[in-house]
C-alpha positions as CSV (number, residue, x, y, z in Angstrom):
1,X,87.5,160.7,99.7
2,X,88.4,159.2,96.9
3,X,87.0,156.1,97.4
4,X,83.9,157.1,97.7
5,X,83.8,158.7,94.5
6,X,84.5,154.9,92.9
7,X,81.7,153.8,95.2
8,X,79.5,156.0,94.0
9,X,80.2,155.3,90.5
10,X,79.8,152.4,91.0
11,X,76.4,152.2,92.8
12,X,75.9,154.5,89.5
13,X,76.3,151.7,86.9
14,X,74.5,149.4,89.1
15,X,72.0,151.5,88.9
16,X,71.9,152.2,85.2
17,X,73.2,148.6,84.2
18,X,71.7,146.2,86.6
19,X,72.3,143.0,84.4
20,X,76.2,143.6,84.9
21,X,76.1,144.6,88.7
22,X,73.7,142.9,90.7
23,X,72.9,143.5,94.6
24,X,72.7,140.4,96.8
25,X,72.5,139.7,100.4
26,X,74.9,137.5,102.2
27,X,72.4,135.8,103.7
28,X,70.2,134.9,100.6
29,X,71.4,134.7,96.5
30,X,69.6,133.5,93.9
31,X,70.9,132.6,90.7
32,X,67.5,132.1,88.9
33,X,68.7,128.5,87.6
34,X,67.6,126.7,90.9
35,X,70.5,127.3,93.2
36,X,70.6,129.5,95.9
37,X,73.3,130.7,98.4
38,X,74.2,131.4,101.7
39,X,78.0,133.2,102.7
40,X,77.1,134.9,105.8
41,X,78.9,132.2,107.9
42,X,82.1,133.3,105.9
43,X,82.0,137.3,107.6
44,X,84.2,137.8,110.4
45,X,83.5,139.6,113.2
46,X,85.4,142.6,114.4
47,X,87.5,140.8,117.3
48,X,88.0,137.4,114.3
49,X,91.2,138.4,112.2
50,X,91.3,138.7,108.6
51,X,91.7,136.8,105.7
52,X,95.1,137.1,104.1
53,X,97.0,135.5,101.6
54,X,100.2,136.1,99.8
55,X,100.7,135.7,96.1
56,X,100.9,137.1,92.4
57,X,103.0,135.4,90.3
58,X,100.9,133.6,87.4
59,X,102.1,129.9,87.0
60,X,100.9,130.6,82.5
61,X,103.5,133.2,82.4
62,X,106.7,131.2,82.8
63,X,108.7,134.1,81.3
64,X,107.6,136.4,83.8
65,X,107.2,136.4,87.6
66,X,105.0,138.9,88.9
67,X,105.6,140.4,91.8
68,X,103.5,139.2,94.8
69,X,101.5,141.3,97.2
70,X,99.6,140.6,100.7
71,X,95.7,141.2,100.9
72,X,93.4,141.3,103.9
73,X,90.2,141.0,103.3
74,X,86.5,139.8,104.6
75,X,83.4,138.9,103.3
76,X,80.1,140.7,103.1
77,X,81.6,143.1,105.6
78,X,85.0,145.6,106.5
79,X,88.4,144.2,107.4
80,X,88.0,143.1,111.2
81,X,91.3,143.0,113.2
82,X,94.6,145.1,113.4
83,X,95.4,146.4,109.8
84,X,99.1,146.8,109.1
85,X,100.3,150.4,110.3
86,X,100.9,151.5,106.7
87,X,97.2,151.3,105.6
88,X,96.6,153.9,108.8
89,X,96.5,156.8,106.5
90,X,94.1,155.0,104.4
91,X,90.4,157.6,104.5
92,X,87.5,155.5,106.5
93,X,89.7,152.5,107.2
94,X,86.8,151.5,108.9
95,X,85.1,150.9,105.5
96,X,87.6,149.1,103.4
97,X,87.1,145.7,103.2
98,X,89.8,144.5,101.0
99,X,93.5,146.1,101.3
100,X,96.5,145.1,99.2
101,X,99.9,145.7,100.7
102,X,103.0,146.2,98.8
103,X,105.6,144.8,100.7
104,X,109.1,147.2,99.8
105,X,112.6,146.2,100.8
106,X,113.1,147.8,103.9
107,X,111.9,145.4,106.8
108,X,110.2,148.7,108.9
109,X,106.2,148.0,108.0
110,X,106.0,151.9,108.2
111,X,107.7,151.3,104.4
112,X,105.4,149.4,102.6
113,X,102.7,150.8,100.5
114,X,98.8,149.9,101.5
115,X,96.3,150.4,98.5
116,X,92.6,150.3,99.1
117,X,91.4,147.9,96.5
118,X,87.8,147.4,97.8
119,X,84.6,148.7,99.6
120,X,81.7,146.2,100.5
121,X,78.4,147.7,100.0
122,X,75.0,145.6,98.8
123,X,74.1,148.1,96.5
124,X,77.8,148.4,94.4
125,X,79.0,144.4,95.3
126,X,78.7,142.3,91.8
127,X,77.7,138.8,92.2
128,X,77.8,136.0,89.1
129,X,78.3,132.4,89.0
130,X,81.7,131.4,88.2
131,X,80.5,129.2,85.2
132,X,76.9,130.9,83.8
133,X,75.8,127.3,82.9
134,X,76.6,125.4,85.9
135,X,75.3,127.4,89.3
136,X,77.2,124.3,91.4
137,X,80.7,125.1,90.5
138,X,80.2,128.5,92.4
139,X,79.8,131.9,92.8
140,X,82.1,135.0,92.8
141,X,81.8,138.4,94.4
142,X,83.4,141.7,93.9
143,X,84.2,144.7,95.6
144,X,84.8,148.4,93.9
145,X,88.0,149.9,95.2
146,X,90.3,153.1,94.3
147,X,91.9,154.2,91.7
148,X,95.6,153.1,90.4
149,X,97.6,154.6,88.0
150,X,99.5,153.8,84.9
151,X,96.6,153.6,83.0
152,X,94.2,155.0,85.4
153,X,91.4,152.1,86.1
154,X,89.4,151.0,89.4
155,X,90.7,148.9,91.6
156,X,88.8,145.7,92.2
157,X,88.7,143.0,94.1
158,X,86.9,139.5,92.9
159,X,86.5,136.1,95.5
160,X,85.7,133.2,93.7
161,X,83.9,130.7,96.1
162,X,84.6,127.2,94.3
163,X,82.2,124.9,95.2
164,X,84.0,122.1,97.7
165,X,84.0,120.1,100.2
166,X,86.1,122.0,102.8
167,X,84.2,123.6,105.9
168,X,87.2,125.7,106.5
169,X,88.0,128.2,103.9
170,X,91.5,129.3,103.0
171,X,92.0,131.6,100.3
172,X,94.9,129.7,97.9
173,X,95.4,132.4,95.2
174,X,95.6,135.9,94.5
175,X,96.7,136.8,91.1
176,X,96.1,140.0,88.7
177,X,94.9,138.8,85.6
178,X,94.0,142.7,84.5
179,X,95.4,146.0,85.2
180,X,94.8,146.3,88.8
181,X,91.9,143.7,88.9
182,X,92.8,141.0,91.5
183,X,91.4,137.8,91.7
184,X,91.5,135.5,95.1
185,X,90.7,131.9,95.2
186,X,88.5,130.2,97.7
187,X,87.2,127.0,97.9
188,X,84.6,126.2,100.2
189,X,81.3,124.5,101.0
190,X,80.3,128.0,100.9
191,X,80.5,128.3,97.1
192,X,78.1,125.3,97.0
193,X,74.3,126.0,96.2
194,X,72.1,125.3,99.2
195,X,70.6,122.8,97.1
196,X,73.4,120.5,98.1
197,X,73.3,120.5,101.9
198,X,75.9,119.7,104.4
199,X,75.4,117.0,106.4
200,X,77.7,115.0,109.2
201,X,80.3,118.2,108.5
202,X,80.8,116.8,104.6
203,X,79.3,117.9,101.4
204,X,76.2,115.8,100.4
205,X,77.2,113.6,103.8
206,X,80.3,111.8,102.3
207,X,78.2,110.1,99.8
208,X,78.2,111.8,96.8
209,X,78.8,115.0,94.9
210,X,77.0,118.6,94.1
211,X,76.2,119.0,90.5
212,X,74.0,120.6,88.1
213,X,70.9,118.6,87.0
214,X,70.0,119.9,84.0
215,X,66.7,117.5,83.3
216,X,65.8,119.1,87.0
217,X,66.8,122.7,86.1
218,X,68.4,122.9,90.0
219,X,71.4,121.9,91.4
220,X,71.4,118.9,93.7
221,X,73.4,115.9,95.4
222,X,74.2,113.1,93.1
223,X,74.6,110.3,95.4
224,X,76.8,107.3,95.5
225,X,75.6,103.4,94.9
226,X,73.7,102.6,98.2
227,X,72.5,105.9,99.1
228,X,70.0,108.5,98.4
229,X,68.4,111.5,100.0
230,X,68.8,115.3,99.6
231,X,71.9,115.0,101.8
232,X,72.8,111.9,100.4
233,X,72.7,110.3,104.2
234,X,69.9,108.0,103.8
235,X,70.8,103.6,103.1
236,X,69.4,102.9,99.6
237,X,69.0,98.8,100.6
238,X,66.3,98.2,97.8
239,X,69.1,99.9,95.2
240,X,71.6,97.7,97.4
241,X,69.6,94.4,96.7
242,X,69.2,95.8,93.1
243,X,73.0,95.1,92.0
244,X,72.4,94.2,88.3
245,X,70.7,96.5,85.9
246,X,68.5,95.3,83.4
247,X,70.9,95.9,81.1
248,X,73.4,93.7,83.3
249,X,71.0,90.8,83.4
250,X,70.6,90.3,79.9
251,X,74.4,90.5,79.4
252,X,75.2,87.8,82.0
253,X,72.3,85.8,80.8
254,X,73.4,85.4,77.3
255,X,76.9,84.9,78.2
256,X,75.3,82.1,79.8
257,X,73.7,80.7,76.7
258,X,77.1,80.9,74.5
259,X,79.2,79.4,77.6
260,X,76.2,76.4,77.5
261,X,77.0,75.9,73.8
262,X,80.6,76.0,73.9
263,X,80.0,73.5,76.4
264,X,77.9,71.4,74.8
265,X,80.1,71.6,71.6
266,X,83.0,70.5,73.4
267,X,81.2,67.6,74.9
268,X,80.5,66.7,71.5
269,X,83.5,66.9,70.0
270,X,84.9,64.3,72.6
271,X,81.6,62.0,72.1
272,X,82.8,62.2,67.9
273,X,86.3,62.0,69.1
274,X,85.9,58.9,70.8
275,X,83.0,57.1,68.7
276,X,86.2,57.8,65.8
277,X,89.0,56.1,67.8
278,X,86.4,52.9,68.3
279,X,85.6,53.1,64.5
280,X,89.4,53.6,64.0
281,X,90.2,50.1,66.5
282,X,87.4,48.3,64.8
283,X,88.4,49.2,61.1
284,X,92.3,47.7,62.2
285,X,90.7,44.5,64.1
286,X,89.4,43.8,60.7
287,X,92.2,44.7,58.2
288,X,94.3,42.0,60.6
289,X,91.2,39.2,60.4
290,X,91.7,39.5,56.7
291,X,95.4,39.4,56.1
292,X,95.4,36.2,58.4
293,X,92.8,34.6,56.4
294,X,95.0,34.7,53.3
């Protein structure tokens, strides 16, 4: 089949360029820059239906709307469910595990067009990190499919996992940036590194946010004011009782100095003020002693 031709191929230039293909498990990716991941808990079973999503018009092209298409899909493993009836002639069915539908005008399902657009297999699945400097914004993985036409190139199929706080994932894009390279959008605690657990069903517990520490080399929970802990989850009380910095104190301390002086200065100003009016009174309690004595 035809598709297995692409697969091999590509298990081919995994084989012969591993730095642009790399094999992963589901159960355990390392990015080498102190983040590691876990998607297994995103496969569904066979009797668990897929994931689908609608879409293809690019919002950056507001000249041109592309036409949108309907993919099922699963991760780390073959499209579990019923397929649509027009994928039936599709070799191996059993194997895909991302299929693009082409809806056509007629309402009979038997009439659209069902494209295999990719296999999941360890050895030919390319993983990377959606930003090669920053392992905590995610990770995406794609899948080698058939061929398409018009020019002739590979089908293939890319998830990008963006790292967020949402336990239930729900693909929210699917757009083809290249010829007949699709690209589906995901975001999920699942895209987060381990590194930033998941605690009380929230990312980093509620209490902060998964970032990359560079001074650390590993991604990590920053947490919120009053908190700490690998999961964020733990009361911080001496940071709590600790509200000014340093910093903080010397600020408020020498406001208090200059709000002293002006003080002070004003206090003065009112003591010359008034020692001026009794000079003043005493200076016209004289002038009128003299003009009487003439």
């Amino acid at each position: 089949a035809m598709f297995r031709s692409s697969l091999a191929l590509a298990a081919l230039v995994a084989t012969l360029f591993p730095s642009l293909s790399l094999a992963f498990s589901c159960e355990q990716f390392s990015s080498s820059l102190g983040a590691t991941f876990d998607i297994s808990g995103l496969v569904r079973s066979s009797v668990d239906p897929a994931y689908t999503v609608t879409d293809g018009d690019i919002p950056c092209t507001t000249n041109i709307v592309e036409q949108n298409f309907t993919y099922y899909f699963n991760v780390c493993g073959p499209v579990p469910g019923t397929v649509p009836s027009a994928c039936s002639s599709i070799t191996d069915l059993n194997q895909a595990s991302a299929l693009q539908i082409d809806k056509r005008i007629l309402d009979d399902p038997n009439d659209d067009f069902c494209f295999l657009t990719g296999v999941y297999a360890e050895q030919s699945t390319k993983v990377s990190l959606l930003n090669a400097a920053d392992p905590s914004k995610g990770i995406s993985v794609t899948y080698f499919g058939d061929y398409c036409h018009h020019p002739v190139a590979q089908r293939k199929f890319k998830i990008e996992l963006i790292c967020s706080d949402k336990l239930n994932p729900i693909p929210t894009r699917a757009l083809e940036y290249d010829h007949c390279s699709y690209t589906v959008t995901m975001p999920s605690v699942y895209g987060c590194p381990l590194e930033c657990p998941v605690a009380e069903r929230r990312l980093c517990g509620g209490n902060g946010h998964c970032a990359y520490d560079k001074d650390e080399h590993s991604a990590r929970c920053f947490c919120n004011h009053g908190f700490k802990g690998a999961s964020c989850t733990e009361s911080d009380k001496e940071e709590e009782s600790l509200n000014y910095s340093p910093a903080l104190l010397g600020l408020i301390a020498s406001l208090f100095v200059v709000i002293v002086l002006l003080v002070g200065g004003v206090f003065f100003m009112i003591k010359q003020l008034a020692a001026y009016k009794e000079d003043l009174v005493n200076y016209q309690s004289l002038r009128g002693d003299e003009n009487e004595s003439i």
